[in-house]
Structures are given as C-alpha cells and as structure tokens.
ZALUM-317683 format. One line per field, with one value per residue (C-alpha): residue number from 1; residue in three letters; x, y negated, z negated. Coordinates in steps of 0.02 Angstrom, whole numbers, plus 50000, padded with zeros to 5 digits. Example, Ala and Ser with C-alpha at 12.3 -4.5 7.8 and 13.67 -1.06 7.14 Angstrom:
# ZALUM-317683
pos: c(1 / 2)
code: c(ALA / SER)
east: c(50615 / 50684)
north: c(50225 / 50053)
up: c(49610 / 49643)
//
This chain:
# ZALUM-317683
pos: c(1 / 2 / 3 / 4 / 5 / 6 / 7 / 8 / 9 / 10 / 11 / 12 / 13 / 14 / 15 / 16 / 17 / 18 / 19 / 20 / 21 / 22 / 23 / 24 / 25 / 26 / 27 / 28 / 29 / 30 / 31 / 32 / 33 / 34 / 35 / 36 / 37 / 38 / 39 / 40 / 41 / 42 / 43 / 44 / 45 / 46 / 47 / 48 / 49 / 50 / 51 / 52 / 53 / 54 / 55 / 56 / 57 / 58 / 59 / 60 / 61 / 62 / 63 / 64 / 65 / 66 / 67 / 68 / 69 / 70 / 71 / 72 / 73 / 74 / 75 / 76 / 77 / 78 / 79 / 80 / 81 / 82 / 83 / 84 / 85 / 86 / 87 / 88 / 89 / 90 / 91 / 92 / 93 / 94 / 95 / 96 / 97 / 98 / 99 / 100 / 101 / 102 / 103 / 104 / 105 / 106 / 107 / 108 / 109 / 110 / 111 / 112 / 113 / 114 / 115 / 116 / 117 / 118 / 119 / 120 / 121 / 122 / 123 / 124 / 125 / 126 / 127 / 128 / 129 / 130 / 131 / 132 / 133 / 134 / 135 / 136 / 137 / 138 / 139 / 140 / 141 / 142 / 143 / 144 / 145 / 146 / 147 / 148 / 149 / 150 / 151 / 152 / 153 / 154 / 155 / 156 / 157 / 158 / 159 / 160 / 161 / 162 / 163 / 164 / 165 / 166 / 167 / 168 / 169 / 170 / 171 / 172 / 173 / 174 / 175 / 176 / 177 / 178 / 179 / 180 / 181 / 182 / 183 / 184 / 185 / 186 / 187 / 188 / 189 / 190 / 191 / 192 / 193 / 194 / 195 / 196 / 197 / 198 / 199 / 200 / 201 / 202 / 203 / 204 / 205 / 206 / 207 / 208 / 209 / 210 / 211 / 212 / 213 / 214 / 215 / 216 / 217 / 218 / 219 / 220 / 221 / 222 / 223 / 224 / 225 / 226 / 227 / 228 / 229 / 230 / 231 / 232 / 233 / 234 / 235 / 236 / 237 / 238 / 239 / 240 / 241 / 242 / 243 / 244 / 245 / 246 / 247 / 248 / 249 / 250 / 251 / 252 / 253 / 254 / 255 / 256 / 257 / 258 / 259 / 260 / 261 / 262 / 263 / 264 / 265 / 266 / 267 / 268 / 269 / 270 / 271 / 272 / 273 / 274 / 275 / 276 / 277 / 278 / 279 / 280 / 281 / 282 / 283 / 284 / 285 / 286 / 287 / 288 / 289 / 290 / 291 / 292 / 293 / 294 / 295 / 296 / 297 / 298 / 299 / 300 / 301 / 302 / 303 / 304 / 305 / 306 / 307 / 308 / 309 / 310 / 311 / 312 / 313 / 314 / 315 / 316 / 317 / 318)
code: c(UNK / UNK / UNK / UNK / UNK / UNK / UNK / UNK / UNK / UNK / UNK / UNK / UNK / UNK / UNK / UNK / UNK / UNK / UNK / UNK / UNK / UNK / UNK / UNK / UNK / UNK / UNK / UNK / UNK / UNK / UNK / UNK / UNK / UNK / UNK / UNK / UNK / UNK / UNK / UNK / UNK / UNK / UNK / UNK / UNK / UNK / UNK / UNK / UNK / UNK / UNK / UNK / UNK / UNK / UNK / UNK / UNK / UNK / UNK / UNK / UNK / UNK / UNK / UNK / UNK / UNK / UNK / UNK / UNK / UNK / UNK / UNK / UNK / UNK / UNK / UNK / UNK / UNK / UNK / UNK / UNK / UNK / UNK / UNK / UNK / UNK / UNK / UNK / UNK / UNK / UNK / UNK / UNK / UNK / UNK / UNK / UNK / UNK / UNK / UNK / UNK / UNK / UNK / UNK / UNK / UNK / UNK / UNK / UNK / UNK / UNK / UNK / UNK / UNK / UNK / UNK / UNK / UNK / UNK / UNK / UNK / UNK / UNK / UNK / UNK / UNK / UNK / UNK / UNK / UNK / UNK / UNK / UNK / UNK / UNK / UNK / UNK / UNK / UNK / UNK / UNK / UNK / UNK / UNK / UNK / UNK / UNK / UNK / UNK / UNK / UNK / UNK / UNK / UNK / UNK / UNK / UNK / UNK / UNK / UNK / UNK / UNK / UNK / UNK / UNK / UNK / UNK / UNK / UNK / UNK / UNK / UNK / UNK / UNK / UNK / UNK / UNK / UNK / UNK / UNK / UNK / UNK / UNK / UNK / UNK / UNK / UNK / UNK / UNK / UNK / UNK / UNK / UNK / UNK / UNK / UNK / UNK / UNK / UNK / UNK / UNK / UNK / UNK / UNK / UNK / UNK / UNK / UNK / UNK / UNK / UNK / UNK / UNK / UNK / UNK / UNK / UNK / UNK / UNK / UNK / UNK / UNK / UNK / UNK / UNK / UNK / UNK / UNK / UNK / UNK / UNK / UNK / UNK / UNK / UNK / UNK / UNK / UNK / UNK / UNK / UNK / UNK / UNK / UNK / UNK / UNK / UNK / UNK / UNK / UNK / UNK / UNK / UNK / UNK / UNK / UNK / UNK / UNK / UNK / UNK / UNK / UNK / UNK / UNK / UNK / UNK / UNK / UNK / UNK / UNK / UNK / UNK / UNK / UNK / UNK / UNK / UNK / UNK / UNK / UNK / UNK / UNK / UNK / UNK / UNK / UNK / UNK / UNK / UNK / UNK / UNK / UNK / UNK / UNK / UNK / UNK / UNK / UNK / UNK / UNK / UNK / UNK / UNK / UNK / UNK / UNK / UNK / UNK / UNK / UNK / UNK / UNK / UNK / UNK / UNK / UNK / UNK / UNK)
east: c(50015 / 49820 / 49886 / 49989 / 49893 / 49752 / 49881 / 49959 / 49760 / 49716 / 49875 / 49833 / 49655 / 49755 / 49848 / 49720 / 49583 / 49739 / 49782 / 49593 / 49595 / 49733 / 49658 / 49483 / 49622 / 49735 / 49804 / 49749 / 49851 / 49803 / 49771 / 49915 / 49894 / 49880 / 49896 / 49815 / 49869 / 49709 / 49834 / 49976 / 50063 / 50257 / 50344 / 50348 / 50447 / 50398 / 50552 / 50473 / 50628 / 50656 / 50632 / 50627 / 50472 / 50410 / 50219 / 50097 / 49920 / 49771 / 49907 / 49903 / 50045 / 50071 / 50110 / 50206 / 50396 / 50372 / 50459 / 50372 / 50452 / 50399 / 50503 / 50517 / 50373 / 50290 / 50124 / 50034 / 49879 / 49853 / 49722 / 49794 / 49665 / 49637 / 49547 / 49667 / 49706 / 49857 / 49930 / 50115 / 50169 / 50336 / 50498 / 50411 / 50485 / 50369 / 50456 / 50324 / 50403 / 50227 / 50053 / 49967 / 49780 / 49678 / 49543 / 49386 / 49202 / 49180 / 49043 / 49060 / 48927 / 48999 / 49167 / 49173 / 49237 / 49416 / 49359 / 49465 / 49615 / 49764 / 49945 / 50029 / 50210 / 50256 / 50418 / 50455 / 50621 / 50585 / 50432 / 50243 / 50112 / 49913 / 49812 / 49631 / 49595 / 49424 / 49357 / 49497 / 49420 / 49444 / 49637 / 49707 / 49861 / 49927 / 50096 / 50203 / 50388 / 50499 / 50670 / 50618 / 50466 / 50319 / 50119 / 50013 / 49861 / 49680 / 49602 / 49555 / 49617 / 49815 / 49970 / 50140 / 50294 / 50476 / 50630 / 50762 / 50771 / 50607 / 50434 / 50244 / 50104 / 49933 / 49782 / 49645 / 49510 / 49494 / 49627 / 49806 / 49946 / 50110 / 50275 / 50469 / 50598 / 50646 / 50601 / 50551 / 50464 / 50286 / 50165 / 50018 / 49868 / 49845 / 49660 / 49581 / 49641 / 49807 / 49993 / 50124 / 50305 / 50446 / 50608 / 50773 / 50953 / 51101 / 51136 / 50958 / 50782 / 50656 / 50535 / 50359 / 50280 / 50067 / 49994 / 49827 / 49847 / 49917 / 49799 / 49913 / 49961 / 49773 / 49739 / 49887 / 49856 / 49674 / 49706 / 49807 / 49688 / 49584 / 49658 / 49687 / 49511 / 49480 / 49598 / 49473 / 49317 / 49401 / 49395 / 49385 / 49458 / 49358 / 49402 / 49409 / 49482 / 49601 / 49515 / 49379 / 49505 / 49403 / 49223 / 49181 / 49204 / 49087 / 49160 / 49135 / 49302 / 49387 / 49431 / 49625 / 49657 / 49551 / 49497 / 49444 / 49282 / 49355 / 49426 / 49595 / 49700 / 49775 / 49824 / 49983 / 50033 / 49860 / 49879 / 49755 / 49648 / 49683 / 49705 / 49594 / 49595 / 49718 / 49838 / 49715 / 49696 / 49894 / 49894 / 49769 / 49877 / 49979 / 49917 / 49771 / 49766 / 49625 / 49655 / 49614 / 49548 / 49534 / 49373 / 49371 / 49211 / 49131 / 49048 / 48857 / 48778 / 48641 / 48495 / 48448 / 48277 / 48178 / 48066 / 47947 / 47883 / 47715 / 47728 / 47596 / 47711 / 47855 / 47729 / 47752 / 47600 / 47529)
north: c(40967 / 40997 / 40946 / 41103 / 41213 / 41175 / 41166 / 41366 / 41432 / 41371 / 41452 / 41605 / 41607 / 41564 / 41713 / 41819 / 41775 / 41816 / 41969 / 42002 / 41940 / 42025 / 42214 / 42154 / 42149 / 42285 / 42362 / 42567 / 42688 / 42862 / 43014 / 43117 / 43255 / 43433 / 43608 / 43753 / 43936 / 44053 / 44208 / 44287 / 44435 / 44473 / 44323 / 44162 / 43965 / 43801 / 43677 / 43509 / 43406 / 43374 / 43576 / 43743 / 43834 / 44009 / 43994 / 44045 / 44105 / 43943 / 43815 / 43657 / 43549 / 43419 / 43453 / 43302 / 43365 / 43539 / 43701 / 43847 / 44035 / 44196 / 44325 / 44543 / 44605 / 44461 / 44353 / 44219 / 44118 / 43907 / 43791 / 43631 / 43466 / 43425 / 43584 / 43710 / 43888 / 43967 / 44122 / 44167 / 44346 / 44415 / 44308 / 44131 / 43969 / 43814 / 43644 / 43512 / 43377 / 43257 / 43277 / 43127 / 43091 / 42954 / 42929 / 43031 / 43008 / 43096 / 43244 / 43246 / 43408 / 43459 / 43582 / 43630 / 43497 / 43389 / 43261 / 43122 / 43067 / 43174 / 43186 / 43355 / 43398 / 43570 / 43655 / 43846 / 43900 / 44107 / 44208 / 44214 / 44103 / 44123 / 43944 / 43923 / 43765 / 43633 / 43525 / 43397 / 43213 / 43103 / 42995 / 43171 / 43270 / 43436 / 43489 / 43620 / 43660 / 43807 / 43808 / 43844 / 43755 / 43660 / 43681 / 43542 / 43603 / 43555 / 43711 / 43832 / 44003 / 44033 / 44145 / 44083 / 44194 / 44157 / 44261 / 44150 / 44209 / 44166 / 44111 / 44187 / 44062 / 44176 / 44088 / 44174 / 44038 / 43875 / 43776 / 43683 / 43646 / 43723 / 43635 / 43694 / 43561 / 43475 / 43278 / 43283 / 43476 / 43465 / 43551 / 43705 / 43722 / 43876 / 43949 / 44088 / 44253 / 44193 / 44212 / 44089 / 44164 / 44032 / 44063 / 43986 / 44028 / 43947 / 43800 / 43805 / 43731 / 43835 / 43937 / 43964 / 44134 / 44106 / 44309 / 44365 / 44428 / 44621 / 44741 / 44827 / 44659 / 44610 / 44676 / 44619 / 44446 / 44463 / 44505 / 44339 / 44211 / 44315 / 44284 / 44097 / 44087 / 44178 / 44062 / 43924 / 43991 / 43991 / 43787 / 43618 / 43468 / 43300 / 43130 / 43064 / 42868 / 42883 / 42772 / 42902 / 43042 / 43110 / 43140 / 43301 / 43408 / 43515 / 43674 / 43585 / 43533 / 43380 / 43288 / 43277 / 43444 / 43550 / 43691 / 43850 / 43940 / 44037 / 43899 / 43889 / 43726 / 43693 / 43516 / 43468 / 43290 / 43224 / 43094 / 43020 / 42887 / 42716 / 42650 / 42538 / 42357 / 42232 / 42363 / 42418 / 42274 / 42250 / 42435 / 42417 / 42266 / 42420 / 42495 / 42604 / 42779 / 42901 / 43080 / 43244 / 43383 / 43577 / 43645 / 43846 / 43880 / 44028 / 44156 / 44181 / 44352 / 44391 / 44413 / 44562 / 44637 / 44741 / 44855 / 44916 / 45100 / 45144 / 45312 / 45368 / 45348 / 45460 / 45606 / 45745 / 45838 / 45974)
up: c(41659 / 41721 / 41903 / 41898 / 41823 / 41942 / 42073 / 42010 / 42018 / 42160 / 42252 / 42156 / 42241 / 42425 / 42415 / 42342 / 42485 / 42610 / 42544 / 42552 / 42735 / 42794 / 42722 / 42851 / 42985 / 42954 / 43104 / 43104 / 43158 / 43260 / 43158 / 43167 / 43268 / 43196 / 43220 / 43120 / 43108 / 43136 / 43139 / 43111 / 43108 / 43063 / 43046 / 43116 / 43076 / 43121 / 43119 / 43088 / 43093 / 42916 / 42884 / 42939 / 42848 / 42869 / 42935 / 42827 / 42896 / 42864 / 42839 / 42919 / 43020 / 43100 / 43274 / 43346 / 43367 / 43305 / 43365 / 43317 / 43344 / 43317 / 43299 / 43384 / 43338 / 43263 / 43340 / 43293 / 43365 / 43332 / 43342 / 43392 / 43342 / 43520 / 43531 / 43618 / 43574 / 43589 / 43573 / 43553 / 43572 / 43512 / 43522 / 43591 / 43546 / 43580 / 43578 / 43554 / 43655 / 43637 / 43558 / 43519 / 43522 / 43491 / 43363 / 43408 / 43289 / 43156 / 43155 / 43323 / 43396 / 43588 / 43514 / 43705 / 43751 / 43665 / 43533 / 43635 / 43739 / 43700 / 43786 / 43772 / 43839 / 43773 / 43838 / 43839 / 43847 / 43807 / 43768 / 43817 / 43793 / 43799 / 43837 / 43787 / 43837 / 43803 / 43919 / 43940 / 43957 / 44058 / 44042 / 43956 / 44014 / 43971 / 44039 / 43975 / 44053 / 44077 / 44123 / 44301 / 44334 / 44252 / 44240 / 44256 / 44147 / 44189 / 44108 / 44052 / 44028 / 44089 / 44036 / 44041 / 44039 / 44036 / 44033 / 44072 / 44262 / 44309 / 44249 / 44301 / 44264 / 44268 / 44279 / 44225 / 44242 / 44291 / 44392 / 44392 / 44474 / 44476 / 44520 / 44508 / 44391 / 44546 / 44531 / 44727 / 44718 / 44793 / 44680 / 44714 / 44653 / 44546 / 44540 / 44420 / 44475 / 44544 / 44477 / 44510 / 44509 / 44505 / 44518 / 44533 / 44592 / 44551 / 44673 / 44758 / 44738 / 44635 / 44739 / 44710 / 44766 / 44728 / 44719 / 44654 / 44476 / 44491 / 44407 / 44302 / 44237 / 44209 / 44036 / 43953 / 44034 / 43957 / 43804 / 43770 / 43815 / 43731 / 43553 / 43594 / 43624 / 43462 / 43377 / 43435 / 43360 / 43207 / 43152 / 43219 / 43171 / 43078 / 43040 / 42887 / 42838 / 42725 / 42586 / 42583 / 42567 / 42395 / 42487 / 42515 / 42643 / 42740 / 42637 / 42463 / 42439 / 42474 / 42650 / 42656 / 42541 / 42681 / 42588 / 42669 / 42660 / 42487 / 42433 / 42489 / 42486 / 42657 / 42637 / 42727 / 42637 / 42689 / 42547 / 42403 / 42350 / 42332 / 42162 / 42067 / 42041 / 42130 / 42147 / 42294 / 42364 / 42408 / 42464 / 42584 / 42679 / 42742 / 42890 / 42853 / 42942 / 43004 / 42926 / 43042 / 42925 / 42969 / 42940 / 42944 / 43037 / 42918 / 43029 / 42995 / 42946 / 43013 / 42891 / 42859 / 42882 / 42755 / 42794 / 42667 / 42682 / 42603 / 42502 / 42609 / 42780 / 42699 / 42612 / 42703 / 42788 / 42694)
//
C-alpha cells in the first residue's frame, strides 16, 4: 500500500513539473492584427466572416479577412496597427485579402515609422481610397489590387480610384510601382506628383498611361491623404501579453478593454486574465498570445497664459 501511494505522488509531482515545463516553453503566437476607426460619417459595414456589423466610430477590429464598405454618401477613415491611414470615400469596398504582422516592443517611441514586419494584400474592386503610409521596414510589403492592375506600395502618400473600367493610382508623395493583372506585365515606377491610369479592354493586355497629377484633380486628391493622415494622428497601437491583460493602460483603463481618453470601452474580444491556482497553470500550456491595444492619442492644450494687469495700467488719464 505505501509503494503506491508513494508511487501515485510522485507521478502527481511528474506531471505537475511538466505541465510547469511545458507553460516555460509555450509556443507564442503573433498579435492579431488590428484596425481602428478614427472617423466616420454615414454609414459603413465590416463583414468579418462570421458577421456583417455596422461600424461604429472608436471601435476596434481585427483586420485579417475583413471587407469593409461604405456606402453613397457615407466616409470613413482607419488606423490599421501597422501604422497606415486610410481613407475611404463614398461607395468603397476593401477586401483584406492578408494583414499579418509580427510582434513589435512594447512602448515603442519612433510612431513615424511601422512598429515591425507586416504583409498587406488589400484588393479594391469599386470606390476610392486615400493611403497614409509609415516608414515601412525593412522585409515589409504592401500591395493592394484592382480589377485592372495592382500597386506595389513603398510609401507614402497615394490615391487609388476604381470604376470598374479603369483605375488612376495618384501618388502624391513618395514612390511605388505600378503594374497591370497580367502575370508577365513589367511594372513602372510611380513618383510624387504622377498619376498612373490603367486600363483594360476586353481580350487585350492592360495599359499603363504615367501623367503628372492634373490640377483640377489636385485638391480632391489632397484632401484624401489628408484625412488618412489625420486618421494616423489619432492612436497607435501597444503590446500587451495576454497574462497581463488587467494592467493599466496609458489612458487609466485596462490593456485588452482599450478605453478611450473619456473612457470609452473599445475592446474587440481582447480576452481576460488567467485564473488562479492550478487551473492557471493548465491554461497557460495553450499557446499564449501578444494582445495589440488602441491607444487614442489625446491632443494637448496649450497652457494658457495669464496676464495680470495692475489697476494702475487700466486707470484712465485724468
């Protein structure tokens, strides 16, 4: 009888010590990759995959797989966690095709520049879209397709339009390279102040046409990266692990329920704690997973100055 109870505790203490081990080890996973919405006006959905949900201005999503729309007379500007603004104007769809990123350290100071390696592959079938771009690191790629061509993205301001018929790509600054949906097409380069027109007929190769930017098209152009790059000022994205979920935040509330400035919950199934005891330890043999967190950057007033009048300054002369 005493050889099997020792026998029974010391397999207890085996697997306990494993299950111990194997939460040292545990494989961790990329943060999932996010978007935020910094504005909106009218009315806009984001299809998810499992639902189709009206957007709601400060709410957070993940991006991977998404296909957002606005609708006539409806706008609304993102933040995505890799740093890019965007704008869509009026009847836009954006199919997220790919957005993953890899884990990037927390409390991080350069917001010019992306946090860390991220893959995007965005494709527009209809509608206009404004790109404010970060620094993209080294390894990173940005593509996003239209039914007539694609843009190869390297930064850092750029308009692209699509009717159906054709597509313009406006680059307002920076550079990229432009290419028709033909596997063997040669691609341009596209630099700040130039348009890219594509077009394609039935039966035949896309075309490219490169033109400067036409004025009357200018302000309209401006105007879009303009809000995208708005969008950007607006919040960045932190880190959190998962089994600190409950710290606090940078706006006093708590990672993974990212409140806003006045308090506002914009989780988006960011999770909870771990639990106490044993139960935590078995839990934490799953894969454990980095959390990204919006943080609404709070614009700072200036202070203001008082300037104190002597009685003697504001008697008038006698």
């Amino acid at each position: 009888m005493k050889t099997i109870q020792h026998y029974t505790r010391s397999a207890f203490w085996v697997f306990v010590v494993a299950a111990i081990s194997t939460t040292s080890f545990a494989a961790k996973k990329n943060p999932t990759s996010k978007l935020y919405v910094a504005d909106l006006e009218g009315f806009a959905e984001i299809d998810t995959g499992e639902r189709i949900e009206e957007l709601s201005k400060r709410s957070v999503h993940n991006a991977q797989g998404t296909i957002i729309q606005t609708k006539e007379d409806s706008s609304n500007a993102m933040v995505f966690s890799n740093g890019t603004g965007i704008y869509f104007a009026p009847d836009t769809r954006l199919e997220v095709k790919r957005f993953s990123q890899e884990p990037f350290t927390p409390n991080r100071t350069d917001l010019e520049s992306e946090p860390s390696i991220s893959q995007t592959f965005g494709f527009i079938p209809r509608g206009s879209v404004g790109l404010c771009v970060p620094k993209l690191v080294a390894g990173s790629s940005m593509v996003y397709q239209t039914p007539q061509g694609a843009l190869n993205m390297r930064g850092k301001k750029v308009v692209i339009e699509t009717d159906g018929f054709e597509t313009k790509i406006s680059m307002v600054e920076g550079e990229s390279t432009v290419k028709g949906n033909e596997a063997n097409s040669s691609g341009q380069t596209l630099t700040g102040g130039e348009q890219a027109i594509i077009r394609r007929l039935p039966g035949r190769a896309p075309t490219i046409e490169i033109q400067p930017i036409p004025d009357d098209e200018k302000a309209v152009i401006e105007d879009k990266v303009t809000l995208a790059c708005n969008a950007r000022k607006t919040v960045y994205f932190e880190v959190a692990d998962r089994k600190d979920i409950n710290a606090p935040n940078a706006n006093g509330g708590e990672v993974g329920t990212q409140t806003s400035e006045d308090g506002e919950d914009l989780s988006a199934g960011a999770g909870g704690a771990l639990g106490e005891g044993w139960a935590a330890i078995f839990d934490q043999n799953e894969e454990t997973e980095d959390t990204l967190t919006a943080v609404v950057v709070t614009p700072v007033e200036p202070p203001r100055e008082v300037v104190e009048i002597s009685a003697a300054a504001i008697r008038p002369n006698l």
